[in-house]
N, C-alpha and C positions, 0 to 999 in steps of 0.2 A: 606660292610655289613649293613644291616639295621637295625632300633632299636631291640632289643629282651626284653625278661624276663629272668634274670635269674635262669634256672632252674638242669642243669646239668654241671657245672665246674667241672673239673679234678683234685685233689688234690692229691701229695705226696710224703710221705715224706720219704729218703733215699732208695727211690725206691719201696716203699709200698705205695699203691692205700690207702687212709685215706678219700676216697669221700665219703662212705657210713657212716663216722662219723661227715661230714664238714655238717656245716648248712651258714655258711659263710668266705668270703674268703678275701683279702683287701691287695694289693701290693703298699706300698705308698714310690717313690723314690724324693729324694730330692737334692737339691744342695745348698751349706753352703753361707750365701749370708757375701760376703766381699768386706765391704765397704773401696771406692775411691773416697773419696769427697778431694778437694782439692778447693784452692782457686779461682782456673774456676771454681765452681760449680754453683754463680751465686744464693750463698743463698738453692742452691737444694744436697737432699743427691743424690750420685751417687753408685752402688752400680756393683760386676757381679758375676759370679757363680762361688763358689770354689769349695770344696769337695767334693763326693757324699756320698749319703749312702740311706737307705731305711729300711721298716720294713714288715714283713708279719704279718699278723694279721688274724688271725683263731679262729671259734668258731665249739664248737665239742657237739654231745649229749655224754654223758658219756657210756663207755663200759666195764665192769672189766672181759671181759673174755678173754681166753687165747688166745694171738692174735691178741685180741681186739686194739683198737687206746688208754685207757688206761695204758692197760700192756706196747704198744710201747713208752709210753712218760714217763714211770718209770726208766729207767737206762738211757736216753739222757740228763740231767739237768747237763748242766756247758761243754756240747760237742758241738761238730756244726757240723751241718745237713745239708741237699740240699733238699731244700721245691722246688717243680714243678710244676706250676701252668697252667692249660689249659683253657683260657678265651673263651666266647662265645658260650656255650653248646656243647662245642666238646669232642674228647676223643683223639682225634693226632691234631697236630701243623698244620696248613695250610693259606691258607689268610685270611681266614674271623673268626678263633681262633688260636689266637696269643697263643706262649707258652713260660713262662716267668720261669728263674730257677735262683736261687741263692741256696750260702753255708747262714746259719744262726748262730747266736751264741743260742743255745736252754737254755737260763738263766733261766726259771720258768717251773715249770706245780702244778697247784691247780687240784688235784685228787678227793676232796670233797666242794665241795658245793652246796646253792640251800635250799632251806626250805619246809619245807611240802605240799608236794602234787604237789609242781613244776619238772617239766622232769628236769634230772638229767642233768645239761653240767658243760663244762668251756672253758674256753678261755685263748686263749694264744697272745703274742705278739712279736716277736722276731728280733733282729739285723741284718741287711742283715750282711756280711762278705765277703767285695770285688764286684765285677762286676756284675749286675743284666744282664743275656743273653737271649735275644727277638728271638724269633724262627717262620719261619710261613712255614716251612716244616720238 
């Protein structure tokens, strides 16, 4: 695939289309760095990859109507979710838009904020929960 802009990623959550409320999207997977330094190390740390884990991170314009990505984020706080992500301005999984799904733990939602005269959003950040799955059909 070649460079793009992005303009249309696929967002959602428990099986609700939440694109029309995503202004941004952010899958950031990690591995727990555990160190192995030992006395061969030769004065250097040595280190290799332990655990996984990850976060999804979502910024939303605010919606309170019925329906809306608001009302959905009012009864998920302290449940976990399957956020599904479709990278590359596509709308299905294929090679050139990879489709990336985890469970979440949904620990926050700020429902108000924003000061006068700014577009209404917020933003959330949440715990992947278990195995992030790479799709490209």
């Amino acid at each position: 695939m070649a460079k793009f802009v992005v303009t249309t990623n696929a967002v959602t959550l428990n099986g609700t289309d939440i694109s029309g409320n995503c202004a941004r999207a952010e899958l950031v997977i990690n591995a727990a760095e555990v160190d192995t330094t030992d006395f061969g190390s030769a004065g250097w740390t040595e280190v290799i990859g332990g655990l996984k884990s990850g976060t999804v991170s979502l910024d939303f314009h605010s919606d309170f109507g019925s329906g809306a990505v608001s009302e959905l984020f009012e009864g998920l706080v302290g449940t976990i979710g399957t956020v599904t992500l479709i990278a590359g301005n596509g709308t299905a999984a294929s090679a050139t838009t990879p489709e990336y799904s985890t469970e979440v733990l949904i620990n926050s939602f700020t429902p108000v904020a924003g000061a006068v005269g700014d577009l209404s959003t917020f933003s959330v950040s949440f715990p992947t929960s278990g195995a992030v799955s790479y799709a490209t059909a």
